[in-house]
N, C-alpha and C positions, 0 to 999 in steps of 0.2 A: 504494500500500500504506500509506502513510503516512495520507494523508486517511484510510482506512477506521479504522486507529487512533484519531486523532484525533478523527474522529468517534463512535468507542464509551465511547471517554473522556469526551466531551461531554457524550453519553446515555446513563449508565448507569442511568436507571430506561427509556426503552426495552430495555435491554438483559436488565433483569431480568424487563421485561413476556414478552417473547420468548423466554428459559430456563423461566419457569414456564411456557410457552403448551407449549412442547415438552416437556418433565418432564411435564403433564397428558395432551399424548396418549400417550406412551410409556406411562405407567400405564394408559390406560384398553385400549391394543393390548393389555398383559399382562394386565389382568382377561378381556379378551374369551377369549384364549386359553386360562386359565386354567378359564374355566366352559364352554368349550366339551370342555374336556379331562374336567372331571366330569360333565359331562351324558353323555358318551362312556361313562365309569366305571361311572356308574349304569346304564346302557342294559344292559352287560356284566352286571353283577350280580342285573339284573333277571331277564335272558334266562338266568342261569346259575340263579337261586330257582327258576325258575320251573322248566327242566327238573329240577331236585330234588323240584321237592312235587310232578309230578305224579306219582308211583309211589308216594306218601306219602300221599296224598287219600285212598285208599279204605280204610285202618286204621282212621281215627277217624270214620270214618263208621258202623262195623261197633261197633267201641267204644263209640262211644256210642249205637248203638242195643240194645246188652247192655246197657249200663248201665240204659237205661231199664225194660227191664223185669224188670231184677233191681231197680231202687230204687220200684217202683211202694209195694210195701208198707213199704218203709222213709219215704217221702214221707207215707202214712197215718199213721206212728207220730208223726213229726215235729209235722203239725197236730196229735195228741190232744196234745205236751207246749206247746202254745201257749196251749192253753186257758188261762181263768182260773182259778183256784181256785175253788172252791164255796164255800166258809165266807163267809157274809154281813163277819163283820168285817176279815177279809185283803181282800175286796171292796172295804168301804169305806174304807181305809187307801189303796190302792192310785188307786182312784179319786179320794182327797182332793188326793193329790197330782200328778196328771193332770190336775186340774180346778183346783185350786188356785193361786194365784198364784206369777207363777216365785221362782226361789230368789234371783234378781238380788235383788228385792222385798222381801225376809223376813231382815231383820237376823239375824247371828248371834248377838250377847247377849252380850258381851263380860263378864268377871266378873273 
């Protein structure tokens, strides 16, 4: 018993190679577990989403096929306000600055 002491007193960086060698597997035992335990969780959560939406699928399927054809005319109204403006000079105002170089470029003018 003694020699063993005296021997760990001798080596105490064997000694510390071997506490971290064991502190790393015990950590990596508890990660293992750990994500085996959430892969588990998830599995649960999945399986519980999943029996919810399906009696919930067929709502918005219904819903959004009213939608569509209550918004067909609303869709047409939409593109007429996209349009440009007719007036040649709102035109080319709008297009100067489309076409124009950006505003990074174009000093403010400091006074």
């Amino acid at each position: 018993m003694m020699t063993l002491i005296d021997w760990l007193l001798n080596n105490t960086f064997v000694v510390f190679i071997l506490g971290a060698f064991i502190s790393w597997i015990g950590k990596r035992i508890k990660t293992a577990e750990e994500t085996v335990e959430r892969t588990q969780q998830q599995e649960q959560k999945t399986t519980a989403i999943a029996t919810e939406m399906e009696p919930k699928m067929t709502r918005p399927v219904r819903k959004a096929q009213e939608r569509m054809t209550v918004s067909q005319p609303a869709e047409e109204q939409h593109k007429k306000t996209k349009q440009l403006p007719t007036h040649p000079l709102v035109q080319g105002v709008i297009f100067s600055e489309v076409l124009g170089p950006p505003r990074a470029k174009r000093p403010y003018g400091r006074k």
